[in-house]
N, C-alpha and C positions, 0 to 999 in steps of 0.2 A: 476544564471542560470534560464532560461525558462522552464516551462515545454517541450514545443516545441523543445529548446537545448537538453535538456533531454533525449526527443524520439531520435532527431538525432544521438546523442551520444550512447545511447545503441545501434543502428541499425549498426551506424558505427564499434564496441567493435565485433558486431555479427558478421557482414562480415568479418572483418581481423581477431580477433582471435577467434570467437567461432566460426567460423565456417558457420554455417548457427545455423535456431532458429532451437528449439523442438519444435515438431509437438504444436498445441494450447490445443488440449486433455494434454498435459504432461506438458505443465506448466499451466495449470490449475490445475491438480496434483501438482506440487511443489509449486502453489500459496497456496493451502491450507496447505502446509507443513511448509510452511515459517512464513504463519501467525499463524499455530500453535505455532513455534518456539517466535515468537512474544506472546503468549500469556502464554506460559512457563516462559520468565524471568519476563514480568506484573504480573501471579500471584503472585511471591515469591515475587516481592520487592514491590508491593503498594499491593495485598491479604494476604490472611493467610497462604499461604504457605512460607516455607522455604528454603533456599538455602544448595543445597547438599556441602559436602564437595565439596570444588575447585569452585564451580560458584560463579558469581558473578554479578551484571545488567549492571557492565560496557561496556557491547555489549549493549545494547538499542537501539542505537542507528542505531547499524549496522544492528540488527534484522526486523528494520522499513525500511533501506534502502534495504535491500533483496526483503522486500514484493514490495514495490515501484518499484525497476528492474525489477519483475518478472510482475507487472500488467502493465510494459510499452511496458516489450515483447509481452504481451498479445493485446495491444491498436494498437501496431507495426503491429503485426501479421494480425488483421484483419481490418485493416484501420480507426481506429477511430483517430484525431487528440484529446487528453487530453484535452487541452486548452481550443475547444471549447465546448467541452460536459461539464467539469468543469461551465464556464460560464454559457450555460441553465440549468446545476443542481442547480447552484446555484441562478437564478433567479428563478426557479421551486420552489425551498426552502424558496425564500422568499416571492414568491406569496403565497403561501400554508399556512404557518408558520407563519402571518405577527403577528396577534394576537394570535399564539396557547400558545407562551412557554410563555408569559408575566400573561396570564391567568392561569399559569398553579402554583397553591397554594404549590404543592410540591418545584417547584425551588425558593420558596421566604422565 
């Protein structure tokens, strides 16, 4: 799947069954909620924390897909295509970056 699919697909998910979106205020609220939730089961299973009775990191996965839904509701919402912003961030990143991390003594 494309990112592009991706978008279409949640857009399509919204119209039939959600409904319509929430407003862009409230899932910018649930964006940061999710990546909270995201960084609750990362601390316990690669940090120092530990797993309460009952959890477990076997969501991982789903936790990353949550945040992903909700910033494509968000790209949805206010017209950005994913794809092509990906593209120039990532040529932005490698103009910028070309020499920084090779130089950088800590990652070697």
């Amino acid at each position: 799947m494309t990112i592009n699919e991706a978008q279409q697909q949640v857009d399509q998910w919204i119209k039939t069954i959600g409904v319509r979106y929430f407003s862009e205020l409230t899932n910018m609220a649930i964006l940061t909620e999710e990546v909270g939730e995201l960084a609750r089961v990362m601390a316990r299973k690669y940090g120092d924390q530990s797993f309460k009775k009952n959890e477990t990191a076997d969501h991982l996965g789903d936790e990353m897909a949550d945040v992903l839904w909700v910033l494509i509701c968000l790209a949805n919402q206010t017209g950005i295509d994913l794809t092509e912003a990906f593209k120039k961030n990532m040529e932005k990143k490698t103009i910028r970056d070309a020499d920084r991390h090779k130089g950088n003594e800590k990652l070697h």
